[in-house]
C-alpha positions as CSV (number, residue, x, y, z in Angstrom):
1,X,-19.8,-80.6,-5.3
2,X,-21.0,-77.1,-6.6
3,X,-21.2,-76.6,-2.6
4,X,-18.2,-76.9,-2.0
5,X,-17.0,-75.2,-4.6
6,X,-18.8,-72.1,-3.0
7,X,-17.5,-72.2,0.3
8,X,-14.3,-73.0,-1.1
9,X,-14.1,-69.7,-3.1
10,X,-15.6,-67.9,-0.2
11,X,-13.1,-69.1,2.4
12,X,-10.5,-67.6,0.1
13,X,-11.5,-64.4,-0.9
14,X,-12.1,-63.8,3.2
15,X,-8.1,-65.2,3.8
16,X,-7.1,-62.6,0.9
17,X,-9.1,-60.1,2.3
18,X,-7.6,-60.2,5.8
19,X,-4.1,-60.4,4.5
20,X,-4.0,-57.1,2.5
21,X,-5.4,-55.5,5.9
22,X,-1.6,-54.6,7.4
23,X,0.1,-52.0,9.2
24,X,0.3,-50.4,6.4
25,X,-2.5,-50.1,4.8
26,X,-3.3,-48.3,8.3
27,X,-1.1,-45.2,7.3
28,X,-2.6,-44.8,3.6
29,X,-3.9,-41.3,4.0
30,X,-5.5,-40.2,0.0
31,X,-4.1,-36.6,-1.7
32,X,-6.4,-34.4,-3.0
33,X,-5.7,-31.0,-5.0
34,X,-7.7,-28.5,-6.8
35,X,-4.3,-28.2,-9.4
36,X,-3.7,-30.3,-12.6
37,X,-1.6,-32.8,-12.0
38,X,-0.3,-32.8,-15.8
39,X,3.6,-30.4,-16.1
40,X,3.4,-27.5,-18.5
41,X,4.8,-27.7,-22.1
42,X,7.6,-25.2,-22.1
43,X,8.1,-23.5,-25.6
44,X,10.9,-20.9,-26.2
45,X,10.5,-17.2,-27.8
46,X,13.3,-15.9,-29.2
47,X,13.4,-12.4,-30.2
48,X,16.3,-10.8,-32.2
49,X,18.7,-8.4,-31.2
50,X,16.2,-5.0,-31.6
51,X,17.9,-3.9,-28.2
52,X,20.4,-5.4,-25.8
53,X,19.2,-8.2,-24.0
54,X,18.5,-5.9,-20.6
55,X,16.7,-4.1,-22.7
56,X,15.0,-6.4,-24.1
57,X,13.7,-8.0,-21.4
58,X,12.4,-5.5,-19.8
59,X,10.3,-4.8,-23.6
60,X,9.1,-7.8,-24.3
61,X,8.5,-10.0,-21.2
62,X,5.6,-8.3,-20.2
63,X,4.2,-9.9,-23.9
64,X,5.5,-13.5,-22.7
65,X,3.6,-13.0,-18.8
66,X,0.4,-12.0,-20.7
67,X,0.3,-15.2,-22.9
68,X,1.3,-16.9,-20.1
69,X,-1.6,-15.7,-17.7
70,X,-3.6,-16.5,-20.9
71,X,-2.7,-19.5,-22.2
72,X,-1.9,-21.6,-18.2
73,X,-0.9,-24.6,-20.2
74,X,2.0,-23.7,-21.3
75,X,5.3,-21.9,-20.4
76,X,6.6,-19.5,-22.4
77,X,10.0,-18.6,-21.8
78,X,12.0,-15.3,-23.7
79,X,15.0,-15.4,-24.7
80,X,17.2,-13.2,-25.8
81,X,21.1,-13.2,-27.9
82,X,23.9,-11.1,-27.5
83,X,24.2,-10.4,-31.2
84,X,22.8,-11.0,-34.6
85,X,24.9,-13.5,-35.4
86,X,23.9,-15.5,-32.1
87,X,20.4,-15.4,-32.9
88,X,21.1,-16.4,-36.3
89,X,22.7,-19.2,-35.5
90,X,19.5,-20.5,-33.3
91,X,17.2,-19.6,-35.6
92,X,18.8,-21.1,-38.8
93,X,19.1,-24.5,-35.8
94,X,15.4,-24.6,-35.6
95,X,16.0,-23.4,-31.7
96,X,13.3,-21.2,-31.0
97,X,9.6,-22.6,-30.9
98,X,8.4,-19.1,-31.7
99,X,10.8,-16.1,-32.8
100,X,10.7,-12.4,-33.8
101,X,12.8,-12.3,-36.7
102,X,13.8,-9.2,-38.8
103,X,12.1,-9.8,-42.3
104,X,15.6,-11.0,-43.7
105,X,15.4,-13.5,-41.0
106,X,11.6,-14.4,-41.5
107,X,12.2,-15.1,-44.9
108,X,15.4,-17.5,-44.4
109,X,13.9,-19.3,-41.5
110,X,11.3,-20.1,-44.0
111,X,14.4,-22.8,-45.2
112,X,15.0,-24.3,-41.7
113,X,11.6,-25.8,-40.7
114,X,9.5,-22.1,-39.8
115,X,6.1,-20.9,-41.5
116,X,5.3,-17.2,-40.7
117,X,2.0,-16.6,-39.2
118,X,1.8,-12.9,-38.0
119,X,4.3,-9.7,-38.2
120,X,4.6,-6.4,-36.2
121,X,2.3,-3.7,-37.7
122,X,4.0,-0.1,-38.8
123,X,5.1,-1.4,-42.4
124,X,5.7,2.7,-42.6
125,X,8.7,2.8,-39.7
126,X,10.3,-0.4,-41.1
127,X,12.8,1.8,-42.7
128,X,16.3,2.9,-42.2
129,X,17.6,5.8,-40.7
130,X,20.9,7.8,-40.6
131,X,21.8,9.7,-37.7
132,X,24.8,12.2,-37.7
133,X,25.8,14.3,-34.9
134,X,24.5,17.9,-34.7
135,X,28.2,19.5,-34.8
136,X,29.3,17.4,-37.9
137,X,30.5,18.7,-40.9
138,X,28.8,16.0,-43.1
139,X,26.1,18.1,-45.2
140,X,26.0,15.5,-48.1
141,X,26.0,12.1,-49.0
142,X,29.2,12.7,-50.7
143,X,31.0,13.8,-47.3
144,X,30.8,10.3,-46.5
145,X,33.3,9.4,-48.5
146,X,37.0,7.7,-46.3
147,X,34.9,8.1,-43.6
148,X,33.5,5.3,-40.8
149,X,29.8,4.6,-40.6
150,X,28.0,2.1,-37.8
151,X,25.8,-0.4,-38.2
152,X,24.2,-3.4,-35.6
153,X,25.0,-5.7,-38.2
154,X,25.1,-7.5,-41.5
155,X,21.9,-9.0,-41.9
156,X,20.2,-6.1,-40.0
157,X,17.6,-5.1,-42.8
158,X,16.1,-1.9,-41.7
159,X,19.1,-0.9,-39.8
160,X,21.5,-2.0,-42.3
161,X,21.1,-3.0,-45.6
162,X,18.4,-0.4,-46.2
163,X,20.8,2.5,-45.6
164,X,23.3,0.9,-47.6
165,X,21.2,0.5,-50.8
166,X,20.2,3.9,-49.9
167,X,23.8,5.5,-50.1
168,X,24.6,2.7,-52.8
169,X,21.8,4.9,-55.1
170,X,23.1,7.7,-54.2
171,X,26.7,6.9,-55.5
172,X,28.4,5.2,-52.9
173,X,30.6,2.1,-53.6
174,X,29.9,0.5,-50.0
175,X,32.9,-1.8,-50.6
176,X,35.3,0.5,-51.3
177,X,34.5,4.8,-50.5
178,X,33.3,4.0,-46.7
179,X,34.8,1.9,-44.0
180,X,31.3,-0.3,-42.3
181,X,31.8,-1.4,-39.1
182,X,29.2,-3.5,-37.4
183,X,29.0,-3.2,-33.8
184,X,26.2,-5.4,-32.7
185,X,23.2,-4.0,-31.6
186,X,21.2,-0.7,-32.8
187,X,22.5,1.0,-29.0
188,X,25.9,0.4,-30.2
189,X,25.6,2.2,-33.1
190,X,24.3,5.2,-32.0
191,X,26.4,5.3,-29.4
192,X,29.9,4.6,-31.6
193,X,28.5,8.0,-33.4
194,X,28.2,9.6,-29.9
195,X,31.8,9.2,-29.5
196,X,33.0,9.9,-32.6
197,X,33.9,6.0,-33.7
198,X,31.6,6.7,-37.1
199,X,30.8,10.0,-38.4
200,X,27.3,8.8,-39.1
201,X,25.2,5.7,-37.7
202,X,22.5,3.6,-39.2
203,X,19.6,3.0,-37.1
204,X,15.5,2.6,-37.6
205,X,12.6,4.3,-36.1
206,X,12.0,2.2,-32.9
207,X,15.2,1.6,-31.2
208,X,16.2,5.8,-32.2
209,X,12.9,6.6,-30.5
210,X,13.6,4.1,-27.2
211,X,17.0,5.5,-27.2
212,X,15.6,9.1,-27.3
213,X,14.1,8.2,-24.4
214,X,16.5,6.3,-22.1
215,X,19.0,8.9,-23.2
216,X,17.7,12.3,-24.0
217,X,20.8,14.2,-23.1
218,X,22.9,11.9,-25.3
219,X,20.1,11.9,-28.4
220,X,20.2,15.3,-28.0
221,X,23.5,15.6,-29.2
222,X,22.5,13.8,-32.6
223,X,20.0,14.0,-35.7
224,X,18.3,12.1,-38.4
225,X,20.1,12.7,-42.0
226,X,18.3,10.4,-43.8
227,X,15.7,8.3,-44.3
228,X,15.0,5.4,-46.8
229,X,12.6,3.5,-48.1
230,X,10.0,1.1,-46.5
231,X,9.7,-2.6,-46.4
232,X,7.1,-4.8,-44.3
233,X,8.0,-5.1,-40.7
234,X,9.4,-7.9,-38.4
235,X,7.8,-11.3,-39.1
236,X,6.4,-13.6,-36.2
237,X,7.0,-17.3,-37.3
238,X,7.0,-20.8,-35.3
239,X,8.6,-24.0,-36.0
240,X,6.0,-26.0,-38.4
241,X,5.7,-29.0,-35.6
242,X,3.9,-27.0,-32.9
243,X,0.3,-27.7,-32.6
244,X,-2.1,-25.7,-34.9
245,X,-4.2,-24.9,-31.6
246,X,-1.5,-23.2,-29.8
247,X,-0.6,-21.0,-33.0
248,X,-3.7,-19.9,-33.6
249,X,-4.2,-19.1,-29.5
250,X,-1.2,-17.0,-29.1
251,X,-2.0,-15.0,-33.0
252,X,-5.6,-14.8,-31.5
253,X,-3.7,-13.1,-28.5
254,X,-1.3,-11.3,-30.2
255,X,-3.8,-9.6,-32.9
256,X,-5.6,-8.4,-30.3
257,X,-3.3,-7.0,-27.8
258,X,-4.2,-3.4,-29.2
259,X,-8.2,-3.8,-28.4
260,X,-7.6,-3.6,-24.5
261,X,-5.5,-1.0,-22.5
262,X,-3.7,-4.3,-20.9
263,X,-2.0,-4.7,-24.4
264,X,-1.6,-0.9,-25.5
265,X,0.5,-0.8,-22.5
266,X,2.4,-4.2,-23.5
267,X,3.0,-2.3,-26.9
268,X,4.0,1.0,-26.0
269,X,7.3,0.0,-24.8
270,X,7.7,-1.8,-28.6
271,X,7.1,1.5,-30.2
272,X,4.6,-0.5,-31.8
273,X,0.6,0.0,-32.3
274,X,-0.6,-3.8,-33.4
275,X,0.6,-7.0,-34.0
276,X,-1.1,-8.6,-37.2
277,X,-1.6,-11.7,-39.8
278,X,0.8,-12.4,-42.1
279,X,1.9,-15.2,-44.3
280,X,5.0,-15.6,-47.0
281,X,2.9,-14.1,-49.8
282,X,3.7,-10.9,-47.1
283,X,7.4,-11.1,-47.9
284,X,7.5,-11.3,-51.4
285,X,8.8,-7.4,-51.7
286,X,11.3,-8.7,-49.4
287,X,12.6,-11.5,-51.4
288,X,12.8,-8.9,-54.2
289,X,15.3,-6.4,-52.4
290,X,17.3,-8.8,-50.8
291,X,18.1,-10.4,-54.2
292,X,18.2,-7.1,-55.7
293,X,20.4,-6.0,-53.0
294,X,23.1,-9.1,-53.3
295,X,23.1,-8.5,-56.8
296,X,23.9,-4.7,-57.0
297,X,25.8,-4.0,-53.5
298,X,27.2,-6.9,-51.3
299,X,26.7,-10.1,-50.4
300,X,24.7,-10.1,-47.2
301,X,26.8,-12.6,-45.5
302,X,29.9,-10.4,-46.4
303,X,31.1,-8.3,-43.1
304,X,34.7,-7.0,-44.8
């Protein structure tokens, strides 16, 4: 019996055998590759509106195609908004993976699901400047007074809501001696001034200085009035549900861009010397104006 059991099993494991040799079977030709067969988690960086988005570009995604090179499992895209308030609205959505917010930014996204983990370095050019033109009749603060001044924006903290506490301490009722208008982007700004749309223009150090260079014959035709104070720089923050190992390789990247040529060439075009760590205990001085600035000049979210 256990015999034919045997020969039994063997007889059918040679008919199954022979039936899975077809025609088929013939044509089966393997795949082999030396690339990983896994597809690259995208994540998005989104950068705000420190230039136009040509501009832009051409500043920052030489930063993206070195993390990139560095980090090949993932995809890094940039991205960049035509306006403040775009790129408010996508940040305050929880859009961006990874964003380069303004520090009035850094600190709100802090509500809508961001941790900060890095800023730009410079704390001493995160100021506000205001340009006038070189023929203008404007020697004092007081001049100002009827008159139209530009701005990128509303929540534009160096570029905006520093020169206006600044002119706000030195007398100026924002809301009612002066006539804002908020064109968009730093560019925009200077340029209204260039042609005469604002008698003065509110700026900061690193788009003035990119602009000086892009345009000499245009910056030419303009100067800095005034300056105000400092606050800490642009924050670098990323949506609390990325993985704590691809934070901490891009900051490793980003911290050390300055160490290597290869990044002090990335940087130069930022105007910027280093990237470095940060966390919310970083903002705190922040917090303090922008309260202190809601409470003694406007609300931020007021444009009339």
């Amino acid at each position: 019996m256990q015999v034919k059991i045997t020969l039994a099993t063997i007889f059918l494991s040679i008919i199954i055998f022979f039936s899975g040799c077809n025609d088929d079977d013939t044509n089966y030709i393997p795949v082999y590759t030396d690339k990983p067969s896994f597809v690259k988690q995208t994540y998005t960086l989104g950068i705000h509106p420190l230039h136009n988005p040509k501009k832009l570009f051409e500043v920052y995604q030489p930063l993206v195609d070195y993390i990139n090179k560095n980090i090949p499992t993932i995809q890094l895209k940039l991205e960049a908004s035509r306006n403040y308030a775009a790129y408010n609205k996508k940040l305050f959505s929880g859009h961006f993976d990874f964003s380069l917010p303004n520090p009035y930014q850094t600190v709100q996204s802090l509500k809508h699901g961001y941790k900060i983990f890095g800023k730009m370095g410079d704390d001493q050019n995160f100021k506000g400047i205001i340009l006038i033109r070189k023929d203008s009749n404007i020697k004092t603060v007081e001049d100002l007074k009827g008159q139209t001044i530009s701005y990128p924006a509303p929540t534009a903290l160096a570029a905006t809501m520093l020169p206006q506490y600044f002119l706000f301490k030195q007398g100026i009722d924002i809301n009612k001696d002066i006539k804002n208008s908020y064109v968009g982007s730093q560019e925009s700004s200077i340029m209204n001034l260039y042609l005469n749309k604002s008698v003065a223009a509110a700026t900061w150090p690193p788009p003035w200085e990119s602009f000086k260079k892009d345009r000499p014959l245009i910056a030419n035709k303009l100067k800095i009035k005034w300056e105000t104070q400092s606050l800490p720089n642009n924050g670098l923050v990323v949506k609390k549900n990325i993985p704590k190992k691809l934070v901490n390789e891009v900051a490793t990247l980003l911290f050390n861009l300055h160490t290597t040529k290869e990044g002090q060439k990335i940087l130069k075009p930022m105007e910027l010397s280093k990237f470095e760590k940060a966390d919310e205990e970083t903002y705190k001085s922040v917090e303090l104006f922008l309260v202190k600035f809601e409470n003694e000049v406007r609300n931020i979210g007021n444009t009339k």
